[in-house]
C-alpha positions as CSV (number, residue, x, y, z in Angstrom):
1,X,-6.4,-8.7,-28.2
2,X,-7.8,-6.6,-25.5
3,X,-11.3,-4.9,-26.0
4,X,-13.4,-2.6,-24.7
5,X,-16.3,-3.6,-21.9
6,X,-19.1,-1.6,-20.2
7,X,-19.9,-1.5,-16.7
8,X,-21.5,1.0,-14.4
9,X,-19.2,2.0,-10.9
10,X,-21.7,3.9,-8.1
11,X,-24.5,4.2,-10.9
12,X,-21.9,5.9,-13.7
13,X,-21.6,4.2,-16.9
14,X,-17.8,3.5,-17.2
15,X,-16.2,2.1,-20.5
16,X,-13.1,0.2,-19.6
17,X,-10.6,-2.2,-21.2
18,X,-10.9,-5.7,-20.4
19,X,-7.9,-6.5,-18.9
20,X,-8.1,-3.6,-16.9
21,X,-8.9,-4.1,-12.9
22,X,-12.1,-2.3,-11.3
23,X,-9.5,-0.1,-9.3
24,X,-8.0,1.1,-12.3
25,X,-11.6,1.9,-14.3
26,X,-12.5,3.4,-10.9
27,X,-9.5,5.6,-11.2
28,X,-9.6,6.6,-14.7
29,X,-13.3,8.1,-14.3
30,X,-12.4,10.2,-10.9
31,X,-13.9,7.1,-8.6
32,X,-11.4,6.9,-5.5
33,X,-11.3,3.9,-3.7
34,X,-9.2,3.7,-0.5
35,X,-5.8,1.7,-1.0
36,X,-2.7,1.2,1.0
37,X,-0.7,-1.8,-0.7
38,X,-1.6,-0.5,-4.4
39,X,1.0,2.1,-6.1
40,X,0.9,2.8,-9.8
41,X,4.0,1.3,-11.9
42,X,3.9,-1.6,-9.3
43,X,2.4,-5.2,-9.6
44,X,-1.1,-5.8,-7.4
45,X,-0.9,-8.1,-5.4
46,X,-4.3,-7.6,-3.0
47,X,-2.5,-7.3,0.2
48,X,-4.4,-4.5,2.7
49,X,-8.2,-5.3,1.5
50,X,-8.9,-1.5,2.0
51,X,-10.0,-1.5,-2.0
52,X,-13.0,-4.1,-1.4
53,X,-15.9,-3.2,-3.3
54,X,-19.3,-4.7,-3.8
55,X,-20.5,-6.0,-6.7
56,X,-24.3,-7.0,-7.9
57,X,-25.1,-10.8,-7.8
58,X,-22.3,-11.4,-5.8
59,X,-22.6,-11.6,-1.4
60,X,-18.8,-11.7,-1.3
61,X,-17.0,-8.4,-1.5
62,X,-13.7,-8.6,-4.0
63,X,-10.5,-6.5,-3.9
64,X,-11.0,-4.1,-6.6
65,X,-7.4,-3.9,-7.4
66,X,-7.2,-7.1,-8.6
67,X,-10.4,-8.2,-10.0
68,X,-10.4,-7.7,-13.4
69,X,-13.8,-5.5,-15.0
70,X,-16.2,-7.3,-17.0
71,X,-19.3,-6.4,-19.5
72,X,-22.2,-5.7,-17.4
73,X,-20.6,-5.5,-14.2
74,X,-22.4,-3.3,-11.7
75,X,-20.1,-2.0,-8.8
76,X,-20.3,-0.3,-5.7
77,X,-17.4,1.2,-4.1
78,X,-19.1,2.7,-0.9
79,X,-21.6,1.8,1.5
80,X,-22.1,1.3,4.5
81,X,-20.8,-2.1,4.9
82,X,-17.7,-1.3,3.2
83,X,-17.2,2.1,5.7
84,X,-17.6,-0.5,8.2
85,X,-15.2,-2.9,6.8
86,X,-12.4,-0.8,6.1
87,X,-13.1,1.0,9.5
88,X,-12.2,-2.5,11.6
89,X,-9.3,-2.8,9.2
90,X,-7.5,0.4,9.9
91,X,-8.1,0.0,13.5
92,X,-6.4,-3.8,13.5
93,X,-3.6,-1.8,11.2
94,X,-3.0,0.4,14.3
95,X,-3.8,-1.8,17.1
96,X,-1.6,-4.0,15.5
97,X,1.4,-2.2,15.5
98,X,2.7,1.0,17.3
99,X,1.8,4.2,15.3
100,X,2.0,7.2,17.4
101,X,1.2,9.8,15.0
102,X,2.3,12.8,17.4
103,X,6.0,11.5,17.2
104,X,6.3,9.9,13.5
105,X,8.2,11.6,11.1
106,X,5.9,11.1,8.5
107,X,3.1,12.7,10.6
108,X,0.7,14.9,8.1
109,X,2.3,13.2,5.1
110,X,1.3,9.2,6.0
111,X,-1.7,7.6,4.2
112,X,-2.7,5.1,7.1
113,X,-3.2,8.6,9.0
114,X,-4.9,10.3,5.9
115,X,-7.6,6.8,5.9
116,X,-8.0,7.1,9.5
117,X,-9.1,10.3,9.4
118,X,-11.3,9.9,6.4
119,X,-12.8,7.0,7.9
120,X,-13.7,9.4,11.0
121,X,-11.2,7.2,13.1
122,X,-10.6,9.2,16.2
123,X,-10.1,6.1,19.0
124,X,-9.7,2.2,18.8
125,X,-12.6,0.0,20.0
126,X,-10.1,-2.5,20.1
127,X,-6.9,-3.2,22.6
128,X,-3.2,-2.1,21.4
129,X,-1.2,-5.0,21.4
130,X,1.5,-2.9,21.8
131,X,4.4,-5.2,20.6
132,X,7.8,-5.1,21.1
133,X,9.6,-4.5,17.6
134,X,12.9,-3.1,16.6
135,X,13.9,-0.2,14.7
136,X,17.1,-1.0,12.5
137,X,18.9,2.3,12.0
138,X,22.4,0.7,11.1
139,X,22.1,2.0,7.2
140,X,24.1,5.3,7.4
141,X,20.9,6.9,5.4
142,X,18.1,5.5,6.2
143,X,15.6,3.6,9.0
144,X,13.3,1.0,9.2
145,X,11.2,1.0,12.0
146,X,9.1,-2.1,12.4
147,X,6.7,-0.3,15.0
148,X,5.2,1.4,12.3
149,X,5.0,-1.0,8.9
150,X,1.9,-2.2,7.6
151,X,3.2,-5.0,5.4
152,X,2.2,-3.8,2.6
153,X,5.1,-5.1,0.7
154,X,5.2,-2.1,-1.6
155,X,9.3,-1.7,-0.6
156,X,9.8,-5.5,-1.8
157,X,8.0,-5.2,-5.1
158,X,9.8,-1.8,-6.2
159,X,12.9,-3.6,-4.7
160,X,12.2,-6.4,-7.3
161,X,10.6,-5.0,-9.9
162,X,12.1,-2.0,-10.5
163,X,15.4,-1.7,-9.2
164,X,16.3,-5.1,-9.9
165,X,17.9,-5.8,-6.4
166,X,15.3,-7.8,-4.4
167,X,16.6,-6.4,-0.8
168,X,13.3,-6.7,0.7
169,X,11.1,-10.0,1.6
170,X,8.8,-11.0,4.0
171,X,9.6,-13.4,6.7
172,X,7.4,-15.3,9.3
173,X,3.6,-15.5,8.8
174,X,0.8,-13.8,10.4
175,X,0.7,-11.3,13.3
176,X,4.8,-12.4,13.4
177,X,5.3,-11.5,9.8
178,X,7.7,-8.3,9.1
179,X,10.3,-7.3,6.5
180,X,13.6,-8.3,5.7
181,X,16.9,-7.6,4.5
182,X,18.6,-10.5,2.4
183,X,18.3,-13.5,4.3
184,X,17.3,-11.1,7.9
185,X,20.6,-9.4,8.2
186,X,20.6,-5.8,9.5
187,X,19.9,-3.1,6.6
188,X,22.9,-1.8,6.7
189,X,25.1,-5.0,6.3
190,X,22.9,-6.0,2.8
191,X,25.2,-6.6,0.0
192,X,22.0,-6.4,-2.0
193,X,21.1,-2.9,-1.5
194,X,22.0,-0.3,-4.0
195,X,21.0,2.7,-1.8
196,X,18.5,4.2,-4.2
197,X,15.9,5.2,-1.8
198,X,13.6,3.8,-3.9
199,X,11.3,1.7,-0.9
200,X,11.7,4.5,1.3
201,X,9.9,7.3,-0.9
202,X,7.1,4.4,-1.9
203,X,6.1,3.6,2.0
204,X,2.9,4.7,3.2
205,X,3.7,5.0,6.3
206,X,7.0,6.6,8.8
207,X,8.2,3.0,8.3
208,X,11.2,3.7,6.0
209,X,12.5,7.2,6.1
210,X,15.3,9.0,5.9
211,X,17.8,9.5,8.9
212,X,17.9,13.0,10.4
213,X,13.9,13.7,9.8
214,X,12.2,15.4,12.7
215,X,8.6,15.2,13.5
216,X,6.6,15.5,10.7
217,X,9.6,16.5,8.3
218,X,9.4,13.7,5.9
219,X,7.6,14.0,2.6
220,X,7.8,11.7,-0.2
221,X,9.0,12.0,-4.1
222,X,6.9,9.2,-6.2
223,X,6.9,10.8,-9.3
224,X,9.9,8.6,-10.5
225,X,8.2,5.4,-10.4
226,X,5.4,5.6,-13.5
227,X,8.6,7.2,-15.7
228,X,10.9,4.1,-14.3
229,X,8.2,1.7,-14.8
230,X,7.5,3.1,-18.4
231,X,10.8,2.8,-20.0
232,X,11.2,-0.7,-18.4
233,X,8.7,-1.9,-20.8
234,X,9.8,0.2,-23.5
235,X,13.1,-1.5,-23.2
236,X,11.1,-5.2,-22.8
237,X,12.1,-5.9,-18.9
């Protein structure tokens, strides 16, 4: 049986269940803390390491959206070594990759873009790597450009976990790492995928959009996904 554990987040006395994560306590008492991998009505899995937090007693910081809260805990979710952590890490997210704000379709509606600027991120003190990554656009609806994913693997696990197909993967490992279709065939010759537009409203980013969006055109509809996730358990899947 789960019970009921206090802790204190930024000095606020928070009551919490136990198997509940520090992101989600956070959450549930107003506390934001910066995420790009986690989505509500999808597993956590840790991936981006915007969420680190501080916590006392401890010199390592921990990804909030995975570390479970615990009596006594004493958290701290912004300081200046955490601005200065998640700072480096949105800048290797976009000197990593091409993200050209100015020409994205998802400009003023992307989240990497929305961190950036809360961050204060108006240059890279690092070099673009600038690599040379395709954009699929052989699905009659939809594109993936790989210029502009983050590898946040939110497509694959609503792929997975809630549409039941498993489309998506990740191949390859480190800075070569992107996603797949099925076993790396282009998107629009999966057998797999149902065409439910499901990853492409859950990316952060102009990664997966929809054909025919202009600059800044494309907006995303999320609401489905608690509901969907809610009356899979209700129906024990």
């Amino acid at each position: 049986m789960s019970g009921v554990v206090t802790l204190k987040i930024n000095g606020q006395d928070i009551g919490a269940h136990d198997e509940e994560s520090i992101l989600q306590a956070a959450l549930d008492n107003g506390i934001e803390i910066p995420t790009l991998c986690d989505l509500p009505g999808l597993s956590r899995i840790g991936a981006c390491r915007l969420c680190l937090v501080e916590i006392a007693g401890n010199s390592n910081l921990v990804p909030a959206c995975i570390t479970p809260v615990q009596e006594d805990m004493v958290v701290t979710t912004d300081s200046e070594r955490l601005q200065a952590y998640r700072r480096t890490i949105v800048e290797l997210l976009f000197a990593e990759g091409n993200h050209v704000c100015s020409v994205c379709v998802s400009n003023g509606a992307c989240e990497l873009q929305d961190l950036a600027e809360t961050l204060g991120i108006d240059h890279l003190r690092l070099p673009g790597l600038h690599p040379a990554r395709e954009v699929d656009a052989s699905h009659e609806r939809f594109i993936l450009d790989h210029n502009r994913c983050v590898l946040c693997t939110r497509c694959v696990r609503v792929c997975d976990e809630v549409e039941g197909a498993h489309t998506w993967d990740v191949t390859a490992r480190g800075i070569e790492s992107q996603i797949i279709a099925d076993l790396n065939v282009a998107w629009g010759d999966s057998e797999s995928c149902t065409g439910c537009n499901k990853c492409v409203q859950v990316c952060p980013t102009g990664a997966l959009v929809d054909k025919g969006r202009s600059v800044g055109e494309m907006r995303r509809r999320r609401e489905f996904l608690p509901y969907l996730t809610m009356m899979r358990k209700e129906n024990g899947k």
